[in-house]
N, CA, C and O atoms as a Maestro MAE file, in Angstrom:
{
 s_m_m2io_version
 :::
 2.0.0
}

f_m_ct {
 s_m_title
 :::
 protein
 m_atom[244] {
  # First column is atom index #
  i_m_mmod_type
  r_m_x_coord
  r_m_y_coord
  r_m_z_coord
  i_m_residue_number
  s_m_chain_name
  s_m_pdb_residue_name
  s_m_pdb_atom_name
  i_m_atomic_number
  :::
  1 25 2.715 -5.131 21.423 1 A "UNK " " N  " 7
  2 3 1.613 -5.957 21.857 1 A "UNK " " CA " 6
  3 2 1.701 -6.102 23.378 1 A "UNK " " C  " 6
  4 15 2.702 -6.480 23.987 1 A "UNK " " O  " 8
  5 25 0.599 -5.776 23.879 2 A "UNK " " N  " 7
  6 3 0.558 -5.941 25.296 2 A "UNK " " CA " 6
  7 2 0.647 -7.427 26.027 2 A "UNK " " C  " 6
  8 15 0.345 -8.340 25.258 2 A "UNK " " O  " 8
  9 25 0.923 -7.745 27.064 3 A "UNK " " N  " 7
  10 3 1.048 -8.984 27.500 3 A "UNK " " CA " 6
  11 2 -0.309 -9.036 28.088 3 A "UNK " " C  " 6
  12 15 -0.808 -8.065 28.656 3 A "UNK " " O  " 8
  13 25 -1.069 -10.495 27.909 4 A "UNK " " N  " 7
  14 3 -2.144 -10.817 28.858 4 A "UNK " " CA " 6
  15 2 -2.698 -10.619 30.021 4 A "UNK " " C  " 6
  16 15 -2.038 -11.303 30.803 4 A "UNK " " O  " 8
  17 25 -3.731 -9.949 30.733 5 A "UNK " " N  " 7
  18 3 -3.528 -10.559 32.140 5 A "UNK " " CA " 6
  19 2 -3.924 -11.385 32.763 5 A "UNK " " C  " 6
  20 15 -4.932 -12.055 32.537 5 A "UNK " " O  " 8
  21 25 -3.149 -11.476 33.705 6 A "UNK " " N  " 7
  22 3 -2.941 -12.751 34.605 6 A "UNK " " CA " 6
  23 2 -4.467 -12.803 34.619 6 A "UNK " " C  " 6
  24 15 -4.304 -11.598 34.432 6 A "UNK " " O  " 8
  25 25 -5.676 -12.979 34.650 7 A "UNK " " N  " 7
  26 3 -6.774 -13.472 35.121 7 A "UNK " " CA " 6
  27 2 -6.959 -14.724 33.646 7 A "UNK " " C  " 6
  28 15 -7.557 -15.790 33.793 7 A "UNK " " O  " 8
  29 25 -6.363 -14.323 32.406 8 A "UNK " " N  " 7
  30 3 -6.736 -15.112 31.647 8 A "UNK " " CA " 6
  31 2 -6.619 -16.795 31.408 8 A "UNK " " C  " 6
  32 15 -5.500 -17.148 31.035 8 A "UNK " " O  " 8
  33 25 -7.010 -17.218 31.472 9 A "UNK " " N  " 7
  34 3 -7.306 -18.596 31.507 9 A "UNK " " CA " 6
  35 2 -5.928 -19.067 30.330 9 A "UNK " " C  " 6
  36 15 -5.295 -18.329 29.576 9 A "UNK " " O  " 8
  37 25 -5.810 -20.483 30.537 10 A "UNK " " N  " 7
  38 3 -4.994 -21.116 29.264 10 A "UNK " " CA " 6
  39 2 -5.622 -21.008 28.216 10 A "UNK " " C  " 6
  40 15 -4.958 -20.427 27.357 10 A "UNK " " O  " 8
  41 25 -7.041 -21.436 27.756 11 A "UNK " " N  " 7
  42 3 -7.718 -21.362 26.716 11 A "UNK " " CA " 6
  43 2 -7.886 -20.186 26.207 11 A "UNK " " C  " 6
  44 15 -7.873 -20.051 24.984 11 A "UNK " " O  " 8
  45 25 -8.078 -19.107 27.060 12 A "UNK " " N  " 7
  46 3 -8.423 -17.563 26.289 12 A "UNK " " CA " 6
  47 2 -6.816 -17.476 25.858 12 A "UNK " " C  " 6
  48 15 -6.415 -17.173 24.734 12 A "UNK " " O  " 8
  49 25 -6.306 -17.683 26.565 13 A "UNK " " N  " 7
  50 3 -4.977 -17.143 26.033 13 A "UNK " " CA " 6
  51 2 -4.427 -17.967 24.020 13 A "UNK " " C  " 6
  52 15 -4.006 -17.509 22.958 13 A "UNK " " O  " 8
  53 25 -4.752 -19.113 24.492 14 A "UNK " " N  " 7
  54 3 -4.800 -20.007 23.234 14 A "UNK " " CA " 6
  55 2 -5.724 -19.756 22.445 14 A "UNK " " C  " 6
  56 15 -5.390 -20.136 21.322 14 A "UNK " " O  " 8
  57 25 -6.932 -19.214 22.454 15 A "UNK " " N  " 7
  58 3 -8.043 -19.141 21.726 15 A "UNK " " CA " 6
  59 2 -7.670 -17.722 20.970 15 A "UNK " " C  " 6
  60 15 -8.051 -17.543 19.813 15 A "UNK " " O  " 8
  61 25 -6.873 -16.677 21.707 16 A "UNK " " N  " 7
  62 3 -6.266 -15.016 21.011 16 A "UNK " " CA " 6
  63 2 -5.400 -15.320 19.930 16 A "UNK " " C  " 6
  64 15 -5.620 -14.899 18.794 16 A "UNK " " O  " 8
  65 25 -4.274 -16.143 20.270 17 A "UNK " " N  " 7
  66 3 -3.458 -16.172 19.437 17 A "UNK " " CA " 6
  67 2 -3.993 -17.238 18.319 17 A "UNK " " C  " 6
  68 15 -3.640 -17.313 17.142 17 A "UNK " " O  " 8
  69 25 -4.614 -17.761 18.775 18 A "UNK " " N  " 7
  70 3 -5.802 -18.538 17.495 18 A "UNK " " CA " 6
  71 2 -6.045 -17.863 16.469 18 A "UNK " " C  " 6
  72 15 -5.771 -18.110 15.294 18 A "UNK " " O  " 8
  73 25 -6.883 -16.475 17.198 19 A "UNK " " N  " 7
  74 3 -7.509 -15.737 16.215 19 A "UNK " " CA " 6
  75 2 -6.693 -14.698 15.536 19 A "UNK " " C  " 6
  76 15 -7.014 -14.069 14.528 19 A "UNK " " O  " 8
  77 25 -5.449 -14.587 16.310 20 A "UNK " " N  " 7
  78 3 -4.388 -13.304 15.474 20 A "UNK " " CA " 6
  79 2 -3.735 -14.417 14.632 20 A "UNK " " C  " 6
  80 15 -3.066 -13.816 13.792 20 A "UNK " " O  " 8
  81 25 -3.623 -15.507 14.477 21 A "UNK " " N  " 7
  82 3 -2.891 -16.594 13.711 21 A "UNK " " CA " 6
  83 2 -3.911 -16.230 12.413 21 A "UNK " " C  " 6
  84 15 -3.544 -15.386 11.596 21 A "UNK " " O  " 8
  85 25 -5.225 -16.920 12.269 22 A "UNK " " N  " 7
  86 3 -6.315 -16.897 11.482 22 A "UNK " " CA " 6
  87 2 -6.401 -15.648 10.669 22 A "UNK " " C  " 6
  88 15 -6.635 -15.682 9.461 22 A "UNK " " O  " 8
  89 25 -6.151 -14.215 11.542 23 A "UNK " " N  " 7
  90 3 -6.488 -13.045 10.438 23 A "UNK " " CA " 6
  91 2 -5.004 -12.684 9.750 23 A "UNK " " C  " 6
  92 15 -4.951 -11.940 8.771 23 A "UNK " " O  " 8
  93 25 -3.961 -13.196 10.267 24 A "UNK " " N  " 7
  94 3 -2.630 -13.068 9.648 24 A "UNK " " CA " 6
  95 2 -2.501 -14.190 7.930 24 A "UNK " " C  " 6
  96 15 -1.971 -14.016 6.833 24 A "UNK " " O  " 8
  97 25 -3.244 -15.199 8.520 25 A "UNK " " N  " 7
  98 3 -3.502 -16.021 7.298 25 A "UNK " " CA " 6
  99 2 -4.256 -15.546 6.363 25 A "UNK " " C  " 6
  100 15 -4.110 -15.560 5.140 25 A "UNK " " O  " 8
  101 25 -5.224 -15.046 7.142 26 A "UNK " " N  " 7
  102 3 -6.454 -14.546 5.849 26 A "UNK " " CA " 6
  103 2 -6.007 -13.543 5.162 26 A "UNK " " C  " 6
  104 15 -6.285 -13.481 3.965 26 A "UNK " " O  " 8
  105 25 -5.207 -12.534 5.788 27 A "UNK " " N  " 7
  106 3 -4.200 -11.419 5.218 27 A "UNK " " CA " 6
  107 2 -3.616 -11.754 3.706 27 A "UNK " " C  " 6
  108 15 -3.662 -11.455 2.513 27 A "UNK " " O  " 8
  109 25 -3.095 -12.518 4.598 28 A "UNK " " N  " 7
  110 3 -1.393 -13.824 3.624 28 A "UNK " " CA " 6
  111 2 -2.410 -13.923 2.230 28 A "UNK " " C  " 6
  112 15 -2.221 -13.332 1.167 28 A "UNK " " O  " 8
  113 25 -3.477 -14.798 2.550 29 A "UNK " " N  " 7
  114 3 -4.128 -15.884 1.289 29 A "UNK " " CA " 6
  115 2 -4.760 -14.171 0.322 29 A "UNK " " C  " 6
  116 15 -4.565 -14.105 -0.892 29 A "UNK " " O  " 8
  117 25 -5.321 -13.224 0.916 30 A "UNK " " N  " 7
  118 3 -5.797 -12.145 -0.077 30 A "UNK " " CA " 6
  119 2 -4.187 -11.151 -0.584 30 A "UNK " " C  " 6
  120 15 -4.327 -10.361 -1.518 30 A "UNK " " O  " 8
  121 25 -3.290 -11.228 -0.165 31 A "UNK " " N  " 7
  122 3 -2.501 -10.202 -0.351 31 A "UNK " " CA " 6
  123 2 -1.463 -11.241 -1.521 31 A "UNK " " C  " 6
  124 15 -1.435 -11.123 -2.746 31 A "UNK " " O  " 8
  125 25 -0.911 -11.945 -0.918 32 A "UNK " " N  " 7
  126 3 -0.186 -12.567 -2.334 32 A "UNK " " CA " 6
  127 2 -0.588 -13.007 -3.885 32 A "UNK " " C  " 6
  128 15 0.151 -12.978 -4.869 32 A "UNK " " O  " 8
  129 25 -1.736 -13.352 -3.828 33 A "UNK " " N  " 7
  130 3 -2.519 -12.874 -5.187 33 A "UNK " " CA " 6
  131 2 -1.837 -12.114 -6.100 33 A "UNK " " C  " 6
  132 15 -1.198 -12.280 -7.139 33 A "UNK " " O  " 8
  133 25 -2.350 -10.780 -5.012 34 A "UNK " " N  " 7
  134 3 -1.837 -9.939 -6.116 34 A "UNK " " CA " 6
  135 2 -0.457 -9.150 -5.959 34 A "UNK " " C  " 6
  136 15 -0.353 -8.002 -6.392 34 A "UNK " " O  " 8
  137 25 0.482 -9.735 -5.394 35 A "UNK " " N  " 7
  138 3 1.665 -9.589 -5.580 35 A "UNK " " CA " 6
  139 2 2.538 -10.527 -6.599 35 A "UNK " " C  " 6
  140 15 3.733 -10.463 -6.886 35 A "UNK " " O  " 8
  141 25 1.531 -11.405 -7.035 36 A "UNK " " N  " 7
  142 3 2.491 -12.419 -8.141 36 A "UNK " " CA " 6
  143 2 1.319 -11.463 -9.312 36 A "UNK " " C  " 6
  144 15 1.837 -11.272 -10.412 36 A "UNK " " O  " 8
  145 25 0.266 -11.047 -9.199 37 A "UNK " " N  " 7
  146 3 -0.392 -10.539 -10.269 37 A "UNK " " CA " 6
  147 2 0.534 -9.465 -11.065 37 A "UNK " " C  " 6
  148 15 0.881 -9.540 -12.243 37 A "UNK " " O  " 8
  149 25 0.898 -8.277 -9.969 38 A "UNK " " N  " 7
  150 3 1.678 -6.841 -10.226 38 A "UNK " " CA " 6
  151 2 2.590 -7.297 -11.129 38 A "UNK " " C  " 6
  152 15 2.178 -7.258 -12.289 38 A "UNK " " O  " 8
  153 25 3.802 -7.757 -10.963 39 A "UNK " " N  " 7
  154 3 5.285 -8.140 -11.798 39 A "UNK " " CA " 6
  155 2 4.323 -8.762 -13.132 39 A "UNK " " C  " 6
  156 15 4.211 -8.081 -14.151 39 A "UNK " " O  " 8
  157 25 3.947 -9.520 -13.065 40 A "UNK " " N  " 7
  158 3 3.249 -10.452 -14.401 40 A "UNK " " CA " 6
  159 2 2.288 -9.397 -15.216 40 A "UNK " " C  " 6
  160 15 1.917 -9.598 -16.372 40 A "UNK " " O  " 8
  161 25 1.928 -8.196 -14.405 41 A "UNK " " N  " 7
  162 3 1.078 -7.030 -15.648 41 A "UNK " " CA " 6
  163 2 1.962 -6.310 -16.445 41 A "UNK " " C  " 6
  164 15 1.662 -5.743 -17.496 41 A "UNK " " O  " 8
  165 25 3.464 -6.358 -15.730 42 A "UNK " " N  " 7
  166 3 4.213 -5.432 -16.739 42 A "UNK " " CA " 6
  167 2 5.137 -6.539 -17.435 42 A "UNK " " C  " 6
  168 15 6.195 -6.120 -17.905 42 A "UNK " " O  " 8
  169 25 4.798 -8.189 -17.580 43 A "UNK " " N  " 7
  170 3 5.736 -8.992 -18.870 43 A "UNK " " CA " 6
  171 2 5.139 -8.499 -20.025 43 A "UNK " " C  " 6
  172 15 3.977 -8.143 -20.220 43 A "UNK " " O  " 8
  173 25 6.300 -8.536 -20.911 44 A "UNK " " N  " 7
  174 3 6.003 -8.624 -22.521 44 A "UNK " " CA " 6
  175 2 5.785 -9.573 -23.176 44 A "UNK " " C  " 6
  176 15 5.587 -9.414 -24.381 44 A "UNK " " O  " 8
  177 25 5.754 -10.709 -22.672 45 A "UNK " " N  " 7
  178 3 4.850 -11.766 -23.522 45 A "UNK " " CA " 6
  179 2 3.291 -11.370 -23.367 45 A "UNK " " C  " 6
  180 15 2.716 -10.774 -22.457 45 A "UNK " " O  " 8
  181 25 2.784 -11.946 -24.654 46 A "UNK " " N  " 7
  182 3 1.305 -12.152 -24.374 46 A "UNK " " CA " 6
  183 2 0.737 -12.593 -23.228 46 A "UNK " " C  " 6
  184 15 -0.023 -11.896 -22.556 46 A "UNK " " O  " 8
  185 25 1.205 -14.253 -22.823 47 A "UNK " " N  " 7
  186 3 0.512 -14.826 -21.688 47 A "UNK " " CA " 6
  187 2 1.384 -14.824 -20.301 47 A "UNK " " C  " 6
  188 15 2.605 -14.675 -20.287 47 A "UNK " " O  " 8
  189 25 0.812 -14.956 -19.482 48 A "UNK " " N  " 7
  190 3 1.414 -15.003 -17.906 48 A "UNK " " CA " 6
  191 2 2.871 -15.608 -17.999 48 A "UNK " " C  " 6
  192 15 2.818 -16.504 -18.841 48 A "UNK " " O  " 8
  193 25 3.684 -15.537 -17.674 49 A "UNK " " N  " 7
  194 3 4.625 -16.716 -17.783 49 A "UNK " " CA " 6
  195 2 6.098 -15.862 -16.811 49 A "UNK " " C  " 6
  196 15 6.613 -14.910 -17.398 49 A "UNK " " O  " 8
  197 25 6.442 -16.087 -15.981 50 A "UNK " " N  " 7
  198 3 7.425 -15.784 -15.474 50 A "UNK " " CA " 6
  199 2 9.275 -15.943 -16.834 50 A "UNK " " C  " 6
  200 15 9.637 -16.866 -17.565 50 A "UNK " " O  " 8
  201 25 9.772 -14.847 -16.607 51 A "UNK " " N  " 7
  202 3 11.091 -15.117 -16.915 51 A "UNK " " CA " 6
  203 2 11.904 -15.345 -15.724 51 A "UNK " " C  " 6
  204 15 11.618 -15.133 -14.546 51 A "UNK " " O  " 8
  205 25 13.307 -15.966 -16.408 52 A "UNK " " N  " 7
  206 3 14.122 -16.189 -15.409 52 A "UNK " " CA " 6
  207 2 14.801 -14.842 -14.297 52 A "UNK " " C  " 6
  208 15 15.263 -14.861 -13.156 52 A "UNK " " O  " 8
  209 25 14.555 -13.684 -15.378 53 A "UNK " " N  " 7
  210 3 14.846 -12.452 -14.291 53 A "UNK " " CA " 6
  211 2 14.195 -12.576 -13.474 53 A "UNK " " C  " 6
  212 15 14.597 -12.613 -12.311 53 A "UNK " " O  " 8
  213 25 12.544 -12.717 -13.941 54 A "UNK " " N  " 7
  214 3 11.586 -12.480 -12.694 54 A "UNK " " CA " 6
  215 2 12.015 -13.530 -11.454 54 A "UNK " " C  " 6
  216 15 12.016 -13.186 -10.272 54 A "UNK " " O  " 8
  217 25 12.370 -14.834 -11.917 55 A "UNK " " N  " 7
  218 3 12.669 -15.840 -10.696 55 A "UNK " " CA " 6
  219 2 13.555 -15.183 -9.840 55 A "UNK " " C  " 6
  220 15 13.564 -15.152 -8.610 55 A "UNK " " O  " 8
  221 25 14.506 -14.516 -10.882 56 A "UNK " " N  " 7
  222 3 15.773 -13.785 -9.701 56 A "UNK " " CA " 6
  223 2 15.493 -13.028 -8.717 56 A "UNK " " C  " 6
  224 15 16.054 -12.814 -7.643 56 A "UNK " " O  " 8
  225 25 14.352 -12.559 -9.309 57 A "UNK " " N  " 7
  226 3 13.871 -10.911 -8.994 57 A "UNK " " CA " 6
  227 2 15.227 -10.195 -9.130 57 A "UNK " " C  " 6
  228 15 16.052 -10.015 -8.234 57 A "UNK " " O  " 8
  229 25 15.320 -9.721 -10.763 58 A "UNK " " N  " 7
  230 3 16.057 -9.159 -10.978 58 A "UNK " " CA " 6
  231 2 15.395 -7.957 -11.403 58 A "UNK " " C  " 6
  232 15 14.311 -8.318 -11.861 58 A "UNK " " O  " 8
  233 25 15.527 -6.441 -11.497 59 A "UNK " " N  " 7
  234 3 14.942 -5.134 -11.665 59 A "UNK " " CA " 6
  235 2 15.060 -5.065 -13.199 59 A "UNK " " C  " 6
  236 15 14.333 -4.334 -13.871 59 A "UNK " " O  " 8
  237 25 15.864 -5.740 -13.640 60 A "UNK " " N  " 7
  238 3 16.276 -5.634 -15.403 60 A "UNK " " CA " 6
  239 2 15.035 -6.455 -15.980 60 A "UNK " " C  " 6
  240 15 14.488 -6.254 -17.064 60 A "UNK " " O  " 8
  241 25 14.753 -7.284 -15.166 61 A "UNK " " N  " 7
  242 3 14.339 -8.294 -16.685 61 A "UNK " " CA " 6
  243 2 12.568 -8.215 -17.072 61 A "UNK " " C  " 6
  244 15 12.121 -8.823 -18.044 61 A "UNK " " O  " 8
  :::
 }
 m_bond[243] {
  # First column is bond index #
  i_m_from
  i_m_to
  i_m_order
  :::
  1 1 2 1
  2 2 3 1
  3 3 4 2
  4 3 5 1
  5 5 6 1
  6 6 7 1
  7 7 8 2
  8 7 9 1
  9 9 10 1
  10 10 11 1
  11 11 12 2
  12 11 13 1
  13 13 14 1
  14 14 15 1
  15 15 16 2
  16 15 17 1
  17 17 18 1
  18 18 19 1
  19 19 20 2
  20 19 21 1
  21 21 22 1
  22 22 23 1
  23 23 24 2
  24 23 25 1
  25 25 26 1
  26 26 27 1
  27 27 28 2
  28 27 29 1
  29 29 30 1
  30 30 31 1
  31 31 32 2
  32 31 33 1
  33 33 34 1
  34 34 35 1
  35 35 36 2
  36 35 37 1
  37 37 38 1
  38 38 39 1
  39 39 40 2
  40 39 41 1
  41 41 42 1
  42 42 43 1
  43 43 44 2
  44 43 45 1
  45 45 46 1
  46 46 47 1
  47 47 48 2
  48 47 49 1
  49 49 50 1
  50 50 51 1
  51 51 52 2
  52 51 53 1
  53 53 54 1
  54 54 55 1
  55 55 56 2
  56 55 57 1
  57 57 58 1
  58 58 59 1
  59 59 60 2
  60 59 61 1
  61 61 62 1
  62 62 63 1
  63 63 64 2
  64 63 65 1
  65 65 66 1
  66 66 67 1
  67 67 68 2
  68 67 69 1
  69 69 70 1
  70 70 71 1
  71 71 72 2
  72 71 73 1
  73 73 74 1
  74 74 75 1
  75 75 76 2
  76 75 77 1
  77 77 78 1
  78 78 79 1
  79 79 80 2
  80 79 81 1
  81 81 82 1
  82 82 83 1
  83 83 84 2
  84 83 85 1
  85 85 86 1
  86 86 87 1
  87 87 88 2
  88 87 89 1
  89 89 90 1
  90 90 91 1
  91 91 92 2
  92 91 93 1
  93 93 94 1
  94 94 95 1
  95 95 96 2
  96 95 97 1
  97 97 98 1
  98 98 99 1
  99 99 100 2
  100 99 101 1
  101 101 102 1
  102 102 103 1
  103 103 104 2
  104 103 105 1
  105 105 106 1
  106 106 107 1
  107 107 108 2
  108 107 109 1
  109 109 110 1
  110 110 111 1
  111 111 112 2
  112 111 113 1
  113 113 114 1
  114 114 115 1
  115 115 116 2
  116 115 117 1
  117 117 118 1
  118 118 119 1
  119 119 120 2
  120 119 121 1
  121 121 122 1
  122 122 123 1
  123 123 124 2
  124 123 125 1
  125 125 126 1
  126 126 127 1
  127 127 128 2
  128 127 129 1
  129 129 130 1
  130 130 131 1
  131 131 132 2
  132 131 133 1
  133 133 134 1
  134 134 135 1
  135 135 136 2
  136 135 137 1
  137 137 138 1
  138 138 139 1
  139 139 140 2
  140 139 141 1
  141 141 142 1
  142 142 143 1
  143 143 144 2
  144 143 145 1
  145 145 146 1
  146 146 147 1
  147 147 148 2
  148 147 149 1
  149 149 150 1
  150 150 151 1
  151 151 152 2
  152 151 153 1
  153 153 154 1
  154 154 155 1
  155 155 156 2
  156 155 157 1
  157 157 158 1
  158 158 159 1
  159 159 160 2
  160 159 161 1
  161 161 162 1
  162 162 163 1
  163 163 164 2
  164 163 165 1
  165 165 166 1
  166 166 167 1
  167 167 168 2
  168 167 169 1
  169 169 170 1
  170 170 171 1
  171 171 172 2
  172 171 173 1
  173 173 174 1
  174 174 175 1
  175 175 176 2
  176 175 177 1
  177 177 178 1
  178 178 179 1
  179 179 180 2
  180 179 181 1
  181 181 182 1
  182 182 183 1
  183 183 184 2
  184 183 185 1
  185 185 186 1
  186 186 187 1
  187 187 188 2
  188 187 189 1
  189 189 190 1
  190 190 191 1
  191 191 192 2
  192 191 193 1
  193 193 194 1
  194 194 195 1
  195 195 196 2
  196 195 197 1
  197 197 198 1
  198 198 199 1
  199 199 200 2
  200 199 201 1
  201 201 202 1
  202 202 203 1
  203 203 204 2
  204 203 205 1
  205 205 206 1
  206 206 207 1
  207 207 208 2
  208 207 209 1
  209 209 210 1
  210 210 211 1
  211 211 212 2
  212 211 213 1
  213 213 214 1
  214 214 215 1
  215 215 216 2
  216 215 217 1
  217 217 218 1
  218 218 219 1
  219 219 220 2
  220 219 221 1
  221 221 222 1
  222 222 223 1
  223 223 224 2
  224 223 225 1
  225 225 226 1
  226 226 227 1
  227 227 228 2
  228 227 229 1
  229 229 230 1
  230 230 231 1
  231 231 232 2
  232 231 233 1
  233 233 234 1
  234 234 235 1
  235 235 236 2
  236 235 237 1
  237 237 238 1
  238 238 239 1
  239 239 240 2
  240 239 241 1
  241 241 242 1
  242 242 243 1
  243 243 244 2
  :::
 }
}
């Protein structure tokens, strides 16, 4: 990441990392979804339900 330049104001500078904060979140809130979805399509119970392997994140369980 490049550093700012010096012409930029305090606010632009605060207002960038605003917005790289905001699309890192929006990232976060669509991507973990479906990373608790994946592990939970291959349990063998009927309904959703974590096992204690899964808490471990153990590769066995």
């Amino acid at each position: 990441m490049k550093p700012f330049p010096k012409y930029y104001t305090f606010w632009q500078r605060l207002g960038l990392h605003g917005l790289r904060l905001s699309a890192w979140l929006a990232l976060a809130f669509l991507m973990l979804p479906i990373l608790v979805i994946i592990p939970l399509s291959f349990n063998a119970e009927p309904y959703f339900t974590f096992t204690e392997g899964m808490l471990r994140l153990d590769p066995e369980a």
